[in-house]
KOLDREN-19544 format. One line per 8 residues: number of its first residue (from 1); their letters; for each residue x, z, y of N, C-alpha, C. Coordinates in Angstrom, 1 decimal. Example, Ala and Ser with C-alpha at 12.3 -4.5 7.8 and 13.67 -1.06 7.14 Angstrom:
<rs>
1) AS) 13.2,7.8,-5.7,12.3,7.8,-4.5,13.2,7.8,-3.3; 12.8,7.1,-2.2,13.7,7.1,-1.1,12.9,7.9,0.0
</rs>
This chain:
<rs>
1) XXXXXXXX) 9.2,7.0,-15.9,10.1,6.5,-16.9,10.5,5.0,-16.6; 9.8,4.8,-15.7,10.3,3.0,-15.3,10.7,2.8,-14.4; 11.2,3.7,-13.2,11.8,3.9,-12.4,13.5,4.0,-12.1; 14.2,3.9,-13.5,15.7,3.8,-14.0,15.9,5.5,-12.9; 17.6,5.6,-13.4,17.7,7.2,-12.6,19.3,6.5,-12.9; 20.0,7.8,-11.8,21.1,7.4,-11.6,21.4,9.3,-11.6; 22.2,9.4,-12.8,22.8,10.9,-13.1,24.1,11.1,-12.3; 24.2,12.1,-11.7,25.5,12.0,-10.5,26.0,13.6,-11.2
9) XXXXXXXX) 27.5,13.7,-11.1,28.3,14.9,-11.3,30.0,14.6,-11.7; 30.4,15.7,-11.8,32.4,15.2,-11.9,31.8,14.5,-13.4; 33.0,14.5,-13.6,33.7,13.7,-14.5,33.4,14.3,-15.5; 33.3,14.2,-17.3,33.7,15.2,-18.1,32.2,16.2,-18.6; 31.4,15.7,-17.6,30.0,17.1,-17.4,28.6,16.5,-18.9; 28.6,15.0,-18.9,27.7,15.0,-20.0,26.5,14.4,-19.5; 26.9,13.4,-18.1,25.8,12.6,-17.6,25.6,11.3,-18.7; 26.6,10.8,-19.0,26.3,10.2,-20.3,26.1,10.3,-21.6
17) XXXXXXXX) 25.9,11.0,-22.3,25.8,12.1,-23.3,24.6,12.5,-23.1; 23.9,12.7,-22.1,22.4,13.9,-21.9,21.4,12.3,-21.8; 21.9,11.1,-21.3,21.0,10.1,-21.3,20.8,9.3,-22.6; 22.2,9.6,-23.2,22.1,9.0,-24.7,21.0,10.4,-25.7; 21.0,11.3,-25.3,20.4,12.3,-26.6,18.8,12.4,-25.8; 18.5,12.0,-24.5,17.0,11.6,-24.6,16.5,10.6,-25.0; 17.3,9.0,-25.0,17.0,8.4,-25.4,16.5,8.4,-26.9; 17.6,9.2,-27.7,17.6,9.5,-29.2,16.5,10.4,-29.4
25) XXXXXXXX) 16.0,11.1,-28.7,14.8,12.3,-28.7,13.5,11.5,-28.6; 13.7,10.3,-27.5,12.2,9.5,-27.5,12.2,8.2,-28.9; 13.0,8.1,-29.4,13.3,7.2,-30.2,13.5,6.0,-29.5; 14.2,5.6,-28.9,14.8,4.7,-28.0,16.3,4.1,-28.2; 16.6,3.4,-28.2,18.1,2.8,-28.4,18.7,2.5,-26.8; 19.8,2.9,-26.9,20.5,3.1,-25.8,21.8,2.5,-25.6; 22.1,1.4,-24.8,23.2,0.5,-25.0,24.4,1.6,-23.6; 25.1,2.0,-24.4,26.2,2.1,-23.2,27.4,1.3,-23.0
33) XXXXXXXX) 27.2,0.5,-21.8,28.3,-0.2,-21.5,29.1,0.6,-20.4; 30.4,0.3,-20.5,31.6,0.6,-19.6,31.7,-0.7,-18.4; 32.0,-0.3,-17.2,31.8,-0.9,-16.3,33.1,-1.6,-15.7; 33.2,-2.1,-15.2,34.8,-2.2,-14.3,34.6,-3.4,-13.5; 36.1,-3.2,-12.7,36.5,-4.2,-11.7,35.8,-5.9,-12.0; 36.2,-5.9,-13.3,36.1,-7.5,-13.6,34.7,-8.2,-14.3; 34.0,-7.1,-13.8,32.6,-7.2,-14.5,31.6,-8.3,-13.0; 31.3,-9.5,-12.9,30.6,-10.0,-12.7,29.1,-10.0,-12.5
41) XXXXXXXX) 28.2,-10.9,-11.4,26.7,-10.4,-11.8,25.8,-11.3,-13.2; 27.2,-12.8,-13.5,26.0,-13.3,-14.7,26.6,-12.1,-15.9; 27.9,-11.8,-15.9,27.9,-10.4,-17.3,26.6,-9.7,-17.2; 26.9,-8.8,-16.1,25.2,-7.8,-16.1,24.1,-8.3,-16.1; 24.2,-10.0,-15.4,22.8,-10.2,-16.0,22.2,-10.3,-17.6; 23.4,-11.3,-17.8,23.3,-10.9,-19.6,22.7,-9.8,-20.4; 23.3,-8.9,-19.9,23.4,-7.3,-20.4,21.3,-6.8,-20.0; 21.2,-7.2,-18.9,20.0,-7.0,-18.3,19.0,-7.8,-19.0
49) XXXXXXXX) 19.1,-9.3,-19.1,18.3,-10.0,-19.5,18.4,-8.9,-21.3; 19.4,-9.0,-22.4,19.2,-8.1,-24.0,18.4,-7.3,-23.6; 18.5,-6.4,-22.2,17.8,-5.1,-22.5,16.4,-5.5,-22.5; 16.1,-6.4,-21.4,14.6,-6.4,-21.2,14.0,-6.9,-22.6; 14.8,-7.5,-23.1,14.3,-8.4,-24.3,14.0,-7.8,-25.5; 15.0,-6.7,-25.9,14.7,-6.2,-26.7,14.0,-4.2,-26.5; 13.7,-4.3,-25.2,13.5,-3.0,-24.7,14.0,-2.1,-25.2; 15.1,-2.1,-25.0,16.4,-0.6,-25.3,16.4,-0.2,-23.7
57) XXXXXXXX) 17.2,1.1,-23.6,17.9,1.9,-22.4,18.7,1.5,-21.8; 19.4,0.7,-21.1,20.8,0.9,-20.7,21.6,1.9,-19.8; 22.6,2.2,-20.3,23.5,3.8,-19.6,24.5,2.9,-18.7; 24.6,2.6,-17.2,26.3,1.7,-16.9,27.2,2.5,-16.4; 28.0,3.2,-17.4,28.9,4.1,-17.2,30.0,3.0,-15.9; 30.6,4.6,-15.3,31.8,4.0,-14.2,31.3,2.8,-13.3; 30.0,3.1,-13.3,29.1,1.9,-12.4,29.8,1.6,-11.2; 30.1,2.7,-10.3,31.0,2.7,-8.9,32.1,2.1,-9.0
65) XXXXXXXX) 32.7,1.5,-9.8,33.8,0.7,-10.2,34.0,-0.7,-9.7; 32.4,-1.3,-10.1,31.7,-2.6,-10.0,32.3,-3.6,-8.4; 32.7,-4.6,-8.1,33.4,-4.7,-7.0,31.7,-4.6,-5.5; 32.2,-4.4,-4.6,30.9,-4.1,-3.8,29.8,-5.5,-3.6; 30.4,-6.3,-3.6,30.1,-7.7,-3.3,29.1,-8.2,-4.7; 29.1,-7.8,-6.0,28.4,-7.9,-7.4,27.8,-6.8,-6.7; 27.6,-6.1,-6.4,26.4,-4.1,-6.4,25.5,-5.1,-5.9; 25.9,-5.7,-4.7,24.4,-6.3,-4.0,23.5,-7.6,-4.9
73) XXXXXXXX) 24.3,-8.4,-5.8,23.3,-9.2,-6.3,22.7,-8.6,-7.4; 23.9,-7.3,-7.9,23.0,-6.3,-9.2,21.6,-5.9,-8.8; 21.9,-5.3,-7.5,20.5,-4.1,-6.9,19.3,-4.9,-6.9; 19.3,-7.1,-6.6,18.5,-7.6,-6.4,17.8,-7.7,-7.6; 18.8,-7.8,-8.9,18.6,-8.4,-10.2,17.4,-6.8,-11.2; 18.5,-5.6,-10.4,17.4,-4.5,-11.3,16.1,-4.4,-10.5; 15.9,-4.7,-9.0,14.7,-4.6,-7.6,13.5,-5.6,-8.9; 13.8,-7.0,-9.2,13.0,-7.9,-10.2,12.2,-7.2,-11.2
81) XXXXXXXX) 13.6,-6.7,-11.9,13.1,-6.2,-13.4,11.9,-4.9,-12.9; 12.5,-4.0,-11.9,11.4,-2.9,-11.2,9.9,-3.1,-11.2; 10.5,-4.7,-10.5,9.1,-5.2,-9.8,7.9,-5.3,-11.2; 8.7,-6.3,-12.0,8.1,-6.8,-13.1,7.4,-5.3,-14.4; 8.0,-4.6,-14.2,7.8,-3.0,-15.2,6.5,-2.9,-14.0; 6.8,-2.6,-12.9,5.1,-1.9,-12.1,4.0,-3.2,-12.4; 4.1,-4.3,-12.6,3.3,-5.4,-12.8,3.0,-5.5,-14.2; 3.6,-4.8,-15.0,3.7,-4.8,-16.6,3.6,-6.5,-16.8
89) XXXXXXXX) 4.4,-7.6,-16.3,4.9,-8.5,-16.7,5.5,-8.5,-17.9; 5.6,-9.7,-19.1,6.4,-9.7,-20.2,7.1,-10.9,-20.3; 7.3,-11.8,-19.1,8.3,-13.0,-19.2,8.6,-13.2,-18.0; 10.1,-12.8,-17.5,10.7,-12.8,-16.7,12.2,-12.4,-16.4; 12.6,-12.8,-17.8,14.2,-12.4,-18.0,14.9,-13.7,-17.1; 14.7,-14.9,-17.2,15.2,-16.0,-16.4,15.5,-15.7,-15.3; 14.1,-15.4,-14.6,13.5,-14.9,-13.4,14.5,-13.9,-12.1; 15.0,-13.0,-13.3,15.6,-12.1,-12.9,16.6,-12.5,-12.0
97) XXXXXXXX) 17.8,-13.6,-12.8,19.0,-14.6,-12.2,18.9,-15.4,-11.3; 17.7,-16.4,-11.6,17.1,-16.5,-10.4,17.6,-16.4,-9.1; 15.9,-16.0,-9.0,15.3,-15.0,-8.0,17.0,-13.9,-6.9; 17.7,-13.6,-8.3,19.1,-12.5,-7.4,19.9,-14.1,-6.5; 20.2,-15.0,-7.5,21.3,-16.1,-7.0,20.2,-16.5,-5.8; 18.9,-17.0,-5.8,18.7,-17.6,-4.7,18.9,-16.8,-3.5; 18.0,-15.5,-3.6,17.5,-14.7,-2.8,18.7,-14.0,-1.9; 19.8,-13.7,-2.6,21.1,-13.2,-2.3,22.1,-14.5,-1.5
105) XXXXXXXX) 22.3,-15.4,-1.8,23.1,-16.8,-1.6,22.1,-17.3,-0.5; 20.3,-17.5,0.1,19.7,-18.7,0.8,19.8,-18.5,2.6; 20.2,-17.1,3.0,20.4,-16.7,4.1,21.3,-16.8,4.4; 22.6,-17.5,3.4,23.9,-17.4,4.1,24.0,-19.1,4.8; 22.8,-19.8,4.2,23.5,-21.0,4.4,22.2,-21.7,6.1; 22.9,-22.8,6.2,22.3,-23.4,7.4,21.8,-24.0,7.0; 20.6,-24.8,8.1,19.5,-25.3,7.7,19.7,-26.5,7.0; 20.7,-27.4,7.1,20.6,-28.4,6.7,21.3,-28.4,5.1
113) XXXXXXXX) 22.2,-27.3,4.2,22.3,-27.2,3.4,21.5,-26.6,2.3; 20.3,-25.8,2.9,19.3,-25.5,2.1,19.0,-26.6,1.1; 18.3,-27.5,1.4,17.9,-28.2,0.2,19.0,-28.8,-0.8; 19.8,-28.5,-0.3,21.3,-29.4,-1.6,20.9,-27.6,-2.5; 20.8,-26.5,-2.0,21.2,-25.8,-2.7,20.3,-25.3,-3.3; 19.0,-25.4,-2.8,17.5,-25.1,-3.8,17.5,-26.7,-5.0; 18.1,-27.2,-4.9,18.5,-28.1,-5.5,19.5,-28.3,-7.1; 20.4,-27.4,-6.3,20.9,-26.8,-7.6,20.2,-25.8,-8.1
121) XXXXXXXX) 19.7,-25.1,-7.8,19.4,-23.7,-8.1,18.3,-24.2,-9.5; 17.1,-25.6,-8.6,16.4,-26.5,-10.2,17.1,-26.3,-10.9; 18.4,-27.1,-10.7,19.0,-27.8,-11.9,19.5,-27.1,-12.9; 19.9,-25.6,-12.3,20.2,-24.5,-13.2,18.8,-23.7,-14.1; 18.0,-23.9,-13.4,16.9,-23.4,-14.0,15.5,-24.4,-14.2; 15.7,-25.3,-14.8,14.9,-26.2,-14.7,13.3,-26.1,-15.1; 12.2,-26.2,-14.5,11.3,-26.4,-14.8,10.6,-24.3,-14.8; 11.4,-24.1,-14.2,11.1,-22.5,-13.6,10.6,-22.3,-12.0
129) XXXXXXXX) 9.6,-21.6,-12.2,8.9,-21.9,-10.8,8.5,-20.1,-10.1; 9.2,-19.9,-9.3,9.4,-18.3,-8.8,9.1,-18.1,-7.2; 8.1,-18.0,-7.0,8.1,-18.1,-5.7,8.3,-16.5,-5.0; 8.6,-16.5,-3.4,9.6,-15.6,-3.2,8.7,-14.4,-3.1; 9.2,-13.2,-3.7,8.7,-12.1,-3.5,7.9,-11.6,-1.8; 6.7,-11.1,-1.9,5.9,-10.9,-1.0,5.6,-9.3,-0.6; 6.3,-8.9,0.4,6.0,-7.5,0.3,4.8,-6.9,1.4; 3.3,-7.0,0.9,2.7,-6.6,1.5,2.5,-6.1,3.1
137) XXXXXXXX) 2.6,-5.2,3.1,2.4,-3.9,4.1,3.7,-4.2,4.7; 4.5,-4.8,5.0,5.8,-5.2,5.5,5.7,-7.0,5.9; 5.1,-7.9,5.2,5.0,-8.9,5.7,4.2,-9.1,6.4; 2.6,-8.5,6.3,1.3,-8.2,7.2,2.3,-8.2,8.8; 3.0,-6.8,8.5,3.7,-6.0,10.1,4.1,-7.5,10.6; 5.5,-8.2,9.9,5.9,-9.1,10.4,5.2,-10.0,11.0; 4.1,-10.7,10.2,3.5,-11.8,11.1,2.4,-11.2,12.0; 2.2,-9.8,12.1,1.2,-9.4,12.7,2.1,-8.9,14.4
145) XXXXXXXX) 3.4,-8.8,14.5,4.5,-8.9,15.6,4.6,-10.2,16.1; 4.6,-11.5,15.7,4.9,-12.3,15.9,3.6,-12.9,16.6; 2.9,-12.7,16.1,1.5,-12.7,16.7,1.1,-12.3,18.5; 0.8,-10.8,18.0,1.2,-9.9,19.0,2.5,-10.2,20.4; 2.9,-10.9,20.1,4.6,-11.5,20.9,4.3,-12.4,21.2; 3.4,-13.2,21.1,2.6,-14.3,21.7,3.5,-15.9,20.8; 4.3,-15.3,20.0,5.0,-16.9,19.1,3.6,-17.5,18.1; 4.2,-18.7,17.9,3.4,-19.6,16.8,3.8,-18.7,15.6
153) XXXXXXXX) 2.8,-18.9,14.8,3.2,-18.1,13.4,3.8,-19.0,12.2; 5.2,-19.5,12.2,5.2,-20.3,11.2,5.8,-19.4,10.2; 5.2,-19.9,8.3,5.9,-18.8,7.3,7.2,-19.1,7.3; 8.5,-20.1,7.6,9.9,-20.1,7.8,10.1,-18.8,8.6; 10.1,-19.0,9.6,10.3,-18.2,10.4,10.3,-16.6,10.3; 9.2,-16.2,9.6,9.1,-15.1,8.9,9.5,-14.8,7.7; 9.9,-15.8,7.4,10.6,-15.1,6.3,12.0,-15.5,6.2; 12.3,-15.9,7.3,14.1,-15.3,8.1,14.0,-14.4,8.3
161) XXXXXXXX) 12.9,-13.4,8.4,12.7,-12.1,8.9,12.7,-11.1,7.5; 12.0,-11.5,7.1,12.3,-11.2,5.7,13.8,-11.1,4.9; 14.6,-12.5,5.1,15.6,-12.4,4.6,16.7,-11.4,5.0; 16.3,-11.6,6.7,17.6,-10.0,7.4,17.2,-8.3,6.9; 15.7,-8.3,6.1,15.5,-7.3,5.8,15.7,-6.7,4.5; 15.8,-7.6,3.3,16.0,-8.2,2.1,18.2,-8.0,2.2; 19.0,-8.8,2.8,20.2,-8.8,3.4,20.6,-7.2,3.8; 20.1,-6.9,4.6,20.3,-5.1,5.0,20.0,-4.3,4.5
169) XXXXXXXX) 18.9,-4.6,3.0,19.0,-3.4,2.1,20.2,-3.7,1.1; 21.0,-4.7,1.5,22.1,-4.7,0.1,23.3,-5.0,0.5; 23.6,-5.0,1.8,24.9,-5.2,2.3,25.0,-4.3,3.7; 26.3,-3.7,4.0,26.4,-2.8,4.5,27.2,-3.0,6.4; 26.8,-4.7,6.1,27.0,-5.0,7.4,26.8,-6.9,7.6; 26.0,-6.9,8.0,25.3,-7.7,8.4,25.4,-8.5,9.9; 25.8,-9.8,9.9,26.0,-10.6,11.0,25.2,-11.5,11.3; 24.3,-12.2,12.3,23.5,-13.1,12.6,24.5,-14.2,13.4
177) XXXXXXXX) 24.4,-15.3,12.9,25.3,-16.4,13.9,24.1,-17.4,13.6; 24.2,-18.8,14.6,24.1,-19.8,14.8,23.4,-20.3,16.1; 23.1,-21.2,16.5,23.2,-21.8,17.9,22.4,-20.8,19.2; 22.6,-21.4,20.4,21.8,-20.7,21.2,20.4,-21.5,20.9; 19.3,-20.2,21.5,17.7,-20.9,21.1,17.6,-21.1,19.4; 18.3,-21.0,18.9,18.0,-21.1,17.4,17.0,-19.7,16.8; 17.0,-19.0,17.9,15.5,-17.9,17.1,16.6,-16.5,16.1; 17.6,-16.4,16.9,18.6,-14.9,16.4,17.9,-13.8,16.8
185) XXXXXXXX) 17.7,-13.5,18.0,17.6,-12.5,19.1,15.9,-12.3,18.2; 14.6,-13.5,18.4,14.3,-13.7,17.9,13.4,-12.5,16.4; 13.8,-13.1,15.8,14.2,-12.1,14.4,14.9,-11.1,14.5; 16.0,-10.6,15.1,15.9,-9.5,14.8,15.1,-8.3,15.7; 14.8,-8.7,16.6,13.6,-8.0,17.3,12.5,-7.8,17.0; 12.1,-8.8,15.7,11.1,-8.6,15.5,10.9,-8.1,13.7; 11.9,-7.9,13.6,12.2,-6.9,12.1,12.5,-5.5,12.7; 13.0,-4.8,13.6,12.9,-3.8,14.4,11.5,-3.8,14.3
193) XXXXXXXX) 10.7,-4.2,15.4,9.3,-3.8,15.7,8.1,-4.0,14.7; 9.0,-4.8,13.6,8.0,-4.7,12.4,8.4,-3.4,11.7; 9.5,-3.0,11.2,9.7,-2.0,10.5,9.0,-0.6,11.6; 9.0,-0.7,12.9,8.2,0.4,13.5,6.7,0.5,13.2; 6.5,-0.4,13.2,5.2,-0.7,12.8,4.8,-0.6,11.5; 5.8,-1.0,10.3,5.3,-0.7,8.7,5.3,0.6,8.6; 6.1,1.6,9.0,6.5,3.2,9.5,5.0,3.3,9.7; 4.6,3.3,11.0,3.9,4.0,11.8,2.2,3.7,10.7
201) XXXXXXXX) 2.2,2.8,10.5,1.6,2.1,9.0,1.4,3.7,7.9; 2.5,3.3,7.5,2.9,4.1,6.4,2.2,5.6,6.6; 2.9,6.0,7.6,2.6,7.8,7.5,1.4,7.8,8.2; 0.5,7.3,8.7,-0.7,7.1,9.3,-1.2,7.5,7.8; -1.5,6.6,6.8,-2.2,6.1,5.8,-1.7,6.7,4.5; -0.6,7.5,4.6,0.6,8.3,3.4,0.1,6.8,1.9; 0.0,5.7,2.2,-0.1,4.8,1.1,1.0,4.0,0.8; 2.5,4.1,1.2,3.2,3.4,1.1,4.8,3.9,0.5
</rs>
């Protein structure tokens, strides 16, 4: 039940209508919003932050509508609230905006812009302290590659690796630039050989 669902069929069939009358069956309140072109990620966050707040359902009819470029900071914003339901967390509606604006926006920029822009990110959220999501059995692989590859283990560096992995689950094309020797080739070889590795992990041990 905390896993959100996404109801697929034509048009007309009662995917929204069948999620409103379970909601009404468990005694739940169910916000359906209509989606569109001009809908934004602080609108949905809004919409996201009410629901968590007051624990209602949300239905986002005509979701596919949403322009592609908002889907990716949405997916990061509902990945949070996910996270925070399996942790049974109860304060982290902030969090949520966050965590999407930084984590979506810190890969795009170069090294020397980072701190102007973790900088604002304070100033928008001041006195909020989020440190970056850690994914286990996936970060182990990474620095346990890097290792194995005979590099220094620094945590930047890995979690550039992280970022291209984090970036490719939410955008559907993905580009590495910046200087020669700047550590491209780098990373992405070693997000390959880690994901072979969290794989080979995984079905070894069926725990993941």
């Amino acid at each position: 039940m905390n896993l959100g669902g996404a109801p697929a069929g034509p048009a007309g069939t009662g995917k929204t209508e069948t999620t409103k009358d379970l909601a009404k069956a468990l005694g739940l309140l169910c916000v359906v919003t209509n989606c569109g072109e001009g809908m934004d990620y602080k609108a949905f966050g809004k919409i996201l932050s009410g629901l968590c707040q007051c624990g209602a359902w949300g239905c986002m009819d005509e979701f596919n509508r949403i322009d592609i470029s908002v889907l990716s900071v949405i997916s990061t914003q509902l990945q949070t609230i996910r996270h925070a339901l399996v942790l049974k967390l109860t304060n982290f509606t902030d969090v949520v905006l966050m965590r999407a604006l930084r984590d979506m926006n810190l890969p795009k920029f170069v090294f020397e812009d980072v701190p102007l822009f973790l900088g604002l990110i304070s100033d928008l959220f001041p006195g909020l302290d989020c440190p970056r999501v850690r994914y286990p059995d996936f970060n182990d692989a990474v620095e346990q590659t890097f290792t194995d590859n005979g590099y220094i283990l620094l945590p930047v560096q890995a979690d550039k690796v992280v970022q291209l992995y984090e970036t490719m689950l939410t955008r559907h094309c993905t580009m590495i630039v910046g200087p020669t020797g700047g550590g491209k080739s780098v990373v992405m070889n070693t997000l390959a050989q880690a994901q072979t590795r969290w794989e080979r992990h995984c079905s070894d041990n069926d725990d993941c």
